[in-house]
MIVEX-642493 format. One record per residue (C-alpha): x, y, z. Coordinates in steps of 0.001 Angstrom, whole numbers. Last residue first. Example, Ala and Ser with C-alpha at 12.3 -4.5 7.8 and 13.67 -1.06 7.14 Angstrom:
<sites>
+---------+---------+---------+
!      xx !      yy !      zz !
+---------+---------+---------+
!   13670 !   -1060 !    7140 !
!   12300 !   -4500 !    7800 !
+---------+---------+---------+
</sites>
This chain:
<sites>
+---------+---------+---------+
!      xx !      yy !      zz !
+---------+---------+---------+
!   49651 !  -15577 !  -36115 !
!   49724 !  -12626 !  -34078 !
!   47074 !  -13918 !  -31728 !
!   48589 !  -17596 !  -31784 !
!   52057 !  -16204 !  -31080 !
!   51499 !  -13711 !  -28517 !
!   52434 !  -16084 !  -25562 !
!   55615 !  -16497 !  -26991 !
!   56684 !  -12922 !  -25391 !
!   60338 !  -12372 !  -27488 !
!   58048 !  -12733 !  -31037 !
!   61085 !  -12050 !  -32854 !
!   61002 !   -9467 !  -36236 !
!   63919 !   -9696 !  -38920 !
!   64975 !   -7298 !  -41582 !
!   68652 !   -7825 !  -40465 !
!   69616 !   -4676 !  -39384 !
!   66343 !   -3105 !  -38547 !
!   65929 !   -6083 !  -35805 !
!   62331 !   -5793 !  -34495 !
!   61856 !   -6584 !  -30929 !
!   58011 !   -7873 !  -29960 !
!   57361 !   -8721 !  -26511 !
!   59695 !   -6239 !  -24498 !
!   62056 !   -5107 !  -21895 !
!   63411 !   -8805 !  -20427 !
!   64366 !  -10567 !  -23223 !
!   65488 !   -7223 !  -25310 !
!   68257 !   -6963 !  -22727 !
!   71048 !   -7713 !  -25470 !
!   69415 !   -5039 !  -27711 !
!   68932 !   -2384 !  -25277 !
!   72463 !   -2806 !  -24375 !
!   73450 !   -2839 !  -28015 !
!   72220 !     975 !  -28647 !
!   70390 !    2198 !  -31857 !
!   66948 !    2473 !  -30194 !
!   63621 !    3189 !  -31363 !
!   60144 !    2401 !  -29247 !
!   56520 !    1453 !  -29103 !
!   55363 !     879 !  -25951 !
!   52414 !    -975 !  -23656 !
!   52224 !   -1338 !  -19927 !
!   54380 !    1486 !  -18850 !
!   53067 !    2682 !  -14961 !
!   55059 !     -97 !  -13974 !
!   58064 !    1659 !  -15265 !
!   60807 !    -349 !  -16988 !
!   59894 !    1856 !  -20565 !
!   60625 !    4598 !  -18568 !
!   63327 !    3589 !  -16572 !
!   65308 !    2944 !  -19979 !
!   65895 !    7230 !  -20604 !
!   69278 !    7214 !  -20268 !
!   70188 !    4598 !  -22649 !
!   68494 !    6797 !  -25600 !
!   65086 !    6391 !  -26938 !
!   64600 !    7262 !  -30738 !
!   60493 !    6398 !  -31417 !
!   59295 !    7254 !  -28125 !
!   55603 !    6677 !  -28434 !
!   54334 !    5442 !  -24052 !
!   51328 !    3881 !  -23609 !
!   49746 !    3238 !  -20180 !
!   46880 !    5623 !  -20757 !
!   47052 !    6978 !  -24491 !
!   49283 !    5584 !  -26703 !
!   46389 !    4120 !  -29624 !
!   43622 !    5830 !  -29504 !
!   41953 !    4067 !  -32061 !
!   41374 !    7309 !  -34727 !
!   38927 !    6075 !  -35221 !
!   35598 !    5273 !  -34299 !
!   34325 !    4601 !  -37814 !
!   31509 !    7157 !  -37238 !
!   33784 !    9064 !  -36588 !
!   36220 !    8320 !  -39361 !
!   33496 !    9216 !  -41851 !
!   32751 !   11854 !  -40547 !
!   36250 !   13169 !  -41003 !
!   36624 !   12462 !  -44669 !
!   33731 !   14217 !  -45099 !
!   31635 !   13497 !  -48617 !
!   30110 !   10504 !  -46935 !
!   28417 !   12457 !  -44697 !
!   27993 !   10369 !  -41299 !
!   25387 !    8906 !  -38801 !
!   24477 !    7001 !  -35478 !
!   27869 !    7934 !  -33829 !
!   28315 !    6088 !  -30435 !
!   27748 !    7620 !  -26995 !
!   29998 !    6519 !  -23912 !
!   32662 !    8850 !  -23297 !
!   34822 !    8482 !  -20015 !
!   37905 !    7770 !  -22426 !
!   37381 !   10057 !  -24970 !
!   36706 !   12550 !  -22226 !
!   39781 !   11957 !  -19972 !
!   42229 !   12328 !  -22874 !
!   45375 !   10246 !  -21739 !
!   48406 !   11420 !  -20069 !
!   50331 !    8802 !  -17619 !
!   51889 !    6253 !  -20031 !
!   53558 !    9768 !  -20901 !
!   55195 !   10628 !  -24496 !
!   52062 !    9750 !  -26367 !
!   49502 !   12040 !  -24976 !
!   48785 !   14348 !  -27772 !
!   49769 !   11801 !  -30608 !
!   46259 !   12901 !  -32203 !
!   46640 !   14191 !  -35414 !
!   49280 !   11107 !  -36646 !
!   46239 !    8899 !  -35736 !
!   44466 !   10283 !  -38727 !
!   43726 !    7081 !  -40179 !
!   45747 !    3875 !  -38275 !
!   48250 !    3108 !  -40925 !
!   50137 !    6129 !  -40269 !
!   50871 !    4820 !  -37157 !
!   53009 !    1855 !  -38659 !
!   54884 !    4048 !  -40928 !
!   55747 !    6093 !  -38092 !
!   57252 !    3585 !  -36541 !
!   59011 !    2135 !  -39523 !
!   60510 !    5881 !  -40307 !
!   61723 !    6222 !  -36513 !
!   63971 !    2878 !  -36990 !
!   65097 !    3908 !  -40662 !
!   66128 !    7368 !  -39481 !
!   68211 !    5902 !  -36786 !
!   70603 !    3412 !  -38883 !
!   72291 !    1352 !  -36628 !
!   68852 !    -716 !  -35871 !
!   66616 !   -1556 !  -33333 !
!   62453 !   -1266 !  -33058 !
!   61298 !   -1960 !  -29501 !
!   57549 !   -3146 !  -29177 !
!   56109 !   -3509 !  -26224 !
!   52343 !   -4712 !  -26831 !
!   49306 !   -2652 !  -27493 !
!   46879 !   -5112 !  -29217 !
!   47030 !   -2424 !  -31903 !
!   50177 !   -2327 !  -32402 !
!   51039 !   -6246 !  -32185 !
!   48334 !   -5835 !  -34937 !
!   50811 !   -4148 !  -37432 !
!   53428 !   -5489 !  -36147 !
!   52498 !   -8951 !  -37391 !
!   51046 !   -7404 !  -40402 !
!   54310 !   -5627 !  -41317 !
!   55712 !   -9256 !  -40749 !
!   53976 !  -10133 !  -44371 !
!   56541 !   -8730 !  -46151 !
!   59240 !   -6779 !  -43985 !
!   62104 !   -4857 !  -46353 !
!   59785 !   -4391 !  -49515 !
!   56875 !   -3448 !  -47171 !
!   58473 !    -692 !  -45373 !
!   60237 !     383 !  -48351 !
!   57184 !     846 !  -50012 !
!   55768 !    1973 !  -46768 !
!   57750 !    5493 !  -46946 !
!   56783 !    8045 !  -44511 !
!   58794 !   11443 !  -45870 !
!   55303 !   12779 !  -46382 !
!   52869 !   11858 !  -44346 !
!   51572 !   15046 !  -42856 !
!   51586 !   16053 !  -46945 !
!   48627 !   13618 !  -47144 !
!   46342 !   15489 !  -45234 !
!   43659 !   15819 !  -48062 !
!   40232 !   15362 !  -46388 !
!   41109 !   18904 !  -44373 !
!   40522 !   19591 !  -40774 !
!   44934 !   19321 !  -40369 !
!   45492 !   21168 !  -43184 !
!   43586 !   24019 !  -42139 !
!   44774 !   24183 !  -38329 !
!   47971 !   24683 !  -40497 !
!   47702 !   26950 !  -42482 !
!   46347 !   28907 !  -39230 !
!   48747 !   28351 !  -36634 !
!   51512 !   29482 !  -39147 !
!   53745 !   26955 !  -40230 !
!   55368 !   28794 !  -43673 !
!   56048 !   31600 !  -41454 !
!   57568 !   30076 !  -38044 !
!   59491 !   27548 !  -40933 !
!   61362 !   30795 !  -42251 !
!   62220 !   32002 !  -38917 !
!   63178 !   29213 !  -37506 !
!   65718 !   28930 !  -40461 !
!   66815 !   32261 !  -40493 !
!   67959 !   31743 !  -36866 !
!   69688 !   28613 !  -37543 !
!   71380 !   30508 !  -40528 !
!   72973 !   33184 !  -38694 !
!   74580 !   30646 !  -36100 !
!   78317 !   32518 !  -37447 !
!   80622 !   31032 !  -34129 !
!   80318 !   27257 !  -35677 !
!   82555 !   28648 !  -38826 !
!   83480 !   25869 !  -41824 !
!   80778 !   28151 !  -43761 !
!   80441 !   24559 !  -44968 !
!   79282 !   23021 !  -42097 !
!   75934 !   25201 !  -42067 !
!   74976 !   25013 !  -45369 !
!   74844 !   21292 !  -45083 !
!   72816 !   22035 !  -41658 !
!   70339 !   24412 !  -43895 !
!   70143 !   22043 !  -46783 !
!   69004 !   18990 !  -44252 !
!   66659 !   21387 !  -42416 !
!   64943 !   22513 !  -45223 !
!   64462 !   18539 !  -46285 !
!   63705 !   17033 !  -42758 !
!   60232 !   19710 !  -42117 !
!   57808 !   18288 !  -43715 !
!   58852 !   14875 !  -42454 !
!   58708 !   15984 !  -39499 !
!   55105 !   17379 !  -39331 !
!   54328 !   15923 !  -35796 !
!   52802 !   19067 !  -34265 !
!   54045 !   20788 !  -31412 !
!   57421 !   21663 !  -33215 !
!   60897 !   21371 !  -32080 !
!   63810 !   21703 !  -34741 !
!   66957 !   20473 !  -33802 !
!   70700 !   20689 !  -35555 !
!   73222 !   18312 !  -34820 !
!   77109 !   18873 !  -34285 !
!   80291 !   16819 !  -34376 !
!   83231 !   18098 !  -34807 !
!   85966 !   15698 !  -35798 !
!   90251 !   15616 !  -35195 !
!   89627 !   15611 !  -31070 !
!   90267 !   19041 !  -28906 !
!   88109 !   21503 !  -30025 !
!   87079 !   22960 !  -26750 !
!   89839 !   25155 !  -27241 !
!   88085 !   27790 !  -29584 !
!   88651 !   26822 !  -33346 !
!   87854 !   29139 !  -36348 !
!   88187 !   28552 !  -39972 !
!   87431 !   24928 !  -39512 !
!   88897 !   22514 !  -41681 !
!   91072 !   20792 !  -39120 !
!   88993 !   20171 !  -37035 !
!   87216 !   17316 !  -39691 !
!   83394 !   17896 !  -39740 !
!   80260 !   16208 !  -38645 !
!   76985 !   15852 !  -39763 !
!   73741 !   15747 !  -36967 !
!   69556 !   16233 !  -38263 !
!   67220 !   15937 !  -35331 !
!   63745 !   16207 !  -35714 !
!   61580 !   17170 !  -32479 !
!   57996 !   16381 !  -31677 !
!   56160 !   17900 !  -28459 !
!   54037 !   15960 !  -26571 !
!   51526 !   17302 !  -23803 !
!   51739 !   18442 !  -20060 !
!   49252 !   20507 !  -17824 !
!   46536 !   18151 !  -17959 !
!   48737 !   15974 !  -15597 !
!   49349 !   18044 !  -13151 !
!   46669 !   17369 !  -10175 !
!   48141 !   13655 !  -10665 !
!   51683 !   14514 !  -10531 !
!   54213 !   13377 !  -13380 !
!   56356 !   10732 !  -12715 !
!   56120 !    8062 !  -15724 !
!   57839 !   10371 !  -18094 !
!   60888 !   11328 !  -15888 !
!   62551 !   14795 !  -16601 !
!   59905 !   16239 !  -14408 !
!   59776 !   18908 !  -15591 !
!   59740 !   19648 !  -19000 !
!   59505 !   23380 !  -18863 !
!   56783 !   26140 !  -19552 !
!   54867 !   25999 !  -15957 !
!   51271 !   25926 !  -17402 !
!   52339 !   24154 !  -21062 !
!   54079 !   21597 !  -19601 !
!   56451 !   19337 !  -21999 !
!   57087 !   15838 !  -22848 !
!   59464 !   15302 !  -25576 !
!   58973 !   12999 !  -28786 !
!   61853 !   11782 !  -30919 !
!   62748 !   12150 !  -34520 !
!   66559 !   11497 !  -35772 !
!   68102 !   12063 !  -38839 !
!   71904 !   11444 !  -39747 !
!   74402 !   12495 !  -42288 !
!   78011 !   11501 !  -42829 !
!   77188 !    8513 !  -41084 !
!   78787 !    6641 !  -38264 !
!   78878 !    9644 !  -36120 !
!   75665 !    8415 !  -35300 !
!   76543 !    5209 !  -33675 !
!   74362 !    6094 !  -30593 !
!   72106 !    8986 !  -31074 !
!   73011 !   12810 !  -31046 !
!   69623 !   14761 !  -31090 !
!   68363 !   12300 !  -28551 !
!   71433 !   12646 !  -26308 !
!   71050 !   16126 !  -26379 !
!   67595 !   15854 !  -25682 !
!   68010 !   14257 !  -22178 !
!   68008 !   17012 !  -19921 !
!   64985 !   18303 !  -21609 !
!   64118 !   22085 !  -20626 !
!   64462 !   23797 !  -17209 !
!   67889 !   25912 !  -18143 !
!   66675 !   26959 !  -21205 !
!   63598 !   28905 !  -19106 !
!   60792 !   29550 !  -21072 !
!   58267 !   32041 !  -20757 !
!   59348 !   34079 !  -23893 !
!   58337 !   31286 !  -25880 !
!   61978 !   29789 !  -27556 !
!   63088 !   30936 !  -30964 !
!   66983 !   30571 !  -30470 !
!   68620 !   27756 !  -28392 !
!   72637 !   27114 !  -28656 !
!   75020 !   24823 !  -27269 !
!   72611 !   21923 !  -25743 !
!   75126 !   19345 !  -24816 !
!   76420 !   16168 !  -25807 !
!   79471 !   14680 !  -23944 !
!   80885 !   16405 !  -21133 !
!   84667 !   15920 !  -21395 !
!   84980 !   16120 !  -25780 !
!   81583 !   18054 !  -26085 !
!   79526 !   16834 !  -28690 !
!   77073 !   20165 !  -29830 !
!   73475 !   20368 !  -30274 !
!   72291 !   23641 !  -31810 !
!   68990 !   24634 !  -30884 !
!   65301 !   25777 !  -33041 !
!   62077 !   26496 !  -31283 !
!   58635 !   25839 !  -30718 !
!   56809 !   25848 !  -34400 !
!   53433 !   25170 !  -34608 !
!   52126 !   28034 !  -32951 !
!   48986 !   27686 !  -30877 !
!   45825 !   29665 !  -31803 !
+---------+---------+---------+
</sites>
């Protein structure tokens, strides 16, 4: 079976070269470190997070399984005879930072008064929220040895999650009727508290598959709303396979044309079959990217992109909201605007 787990790195700030992978430990033995995600770094590290004492950041990374890299770098340019090759990985982010002064050892690439470092955890499976409180202790635990050169921990952390994630819990919990724990950390409380009635607006502009951008300074917030949202489609969260490429989509769901006559009420899952969910939300022309950085904008410009759902904490994005998307939802103030005012009468 498939491990759930991928790999662990250390994401550093550099002062000249700005973020940078600094450390990788648990890859496949096929991969290359060199061939993998020239963007994450800038996931890993989002705009405005050194902002916060702590910050947590989930994005989505699109990876082939045949060649073990990420190539190509761009989403929307993958070649047709490759396309079952490639699927989604899901990676959480958690970044702190510390005063250079207060480290035990300094090389000279400390040259500003604050370190800044995130640590990543990349699994095939979208259990994030699972996963946000070992790695939260373990990155605390990592500033205050007050020592970058001692990575000890990271590895003992892969480690640790390799064993509590093995292929086959997991495969379990996935085919049971009680997959709540996939949710946890997804908080519609808040969600609903902070939104009212708009979470209904979003809600459908979801499933009508519009462009959605979701803004905000504080980056945890903007990927908890989106995942909020998908976890009000039933067992959606399972089946995220495709979402990083408007390209991907499952060829047999969509050339499929027999319907489901009957179901055992005691199954969860036959029930949702005969339902006809999960809706497929993301497949062909969507695109799930739920922290996007500047340098990844082509993608949601593409033409191959007709429908999106994204996070952001940068102003550009914000100021060019006119032109990128139909619904923008303003984290900071609460506040959703219809942008395309075409949609009002079907979101109404």
């Amino acid at each position: 079976m498939d491990p759930v787990i991928f790999g662990i790195c250390l994401v550093d700030f550099h002062h000249k070269r700005g973020p940078e992978v600094e450390y990788w430990y648990g890859l496949p033995e096929e991969v290359e470190k060199d061939q993998l995600w020239a963007d994450l770094p800038f996931q890993a590290l989002p705009d405005g997070s050194h902002s916060f004492e702590e910050t947590f950041t989930y994005f989505t990374l699109l990876y082939n399984k045949k060649t073990h890299s990420s190539h190509p770098n761009d989403v929307t340019q993958i070649p047709e005879e490759e396309m079952d090759d490639y699927t989604t990985l899901f990676a959480i982010s958690c970044s702190q930072q510390i005063k250079s002064d207060e480290l035990l050892i300094k090389d000279e690439s400390v040259t500003r008064s604050t370190v800044q470092k995130a640590i990543v955890v990349i699994s095939y499976q979208p259990i994030l929220g699972q996963i946000k409180d070992k790695l939260s202790i373990v990155t605390n635990v990592f500033f205050m040895q007050h020592d970058f050169t001692d990575k000890t921990i990271l590895d003992t952390l892969y480690d640790s999650l390799v064993s509590i994630y093995d292929p086959c819990t997991y495969a379990e919990l996935s085919q049971t009727n009680d997959n709540s724990n996939v949710y946890m950390g997804i908080s519609l409380q808040n969600i609903l508290i902070a939104f009212k009635k708009d979470i209904l607006v979003l809600f459908k502009a979801l499933l009508l598959e519009k462009k959605i951008i979701v803004y905000g300074t504080h980056v945890e917030n903007i990927c908890n709303l989106q995942f909020g949202l998908i976890s009000l489609i039933p067992d959606l969260i399972f089946h995220l396979d495709d979402s990083i490429s408007p390209q991907l989509y499952d060829k047999e769901i969509l050339e499929a044309n027999h319907t489901v006559d009957s179901f055992k009420s005691s199954d969860k899952k036959s029930v949702y079959k005969f339902l006809g969910l999960p809706l497929r939300i993301f497949e062909k022309g969507g695109l799930f990217s739920p922290y996007t950085p500047l340098q990844q904008i082509h993608n949601i410009k593409s033409d191959k992109t007709q429908f999106f759902m994204i996070g952001t904490s940068n102003s550009l994005l914000y100021e060019q909201r006119d032109q990128l998307c139909d619904i923008f939802v303003n984290l900071n103030q609460n506040s959703v605007e219809i942008i395309n005012k075409d949609l009002n009468p079907l979101l109404n």
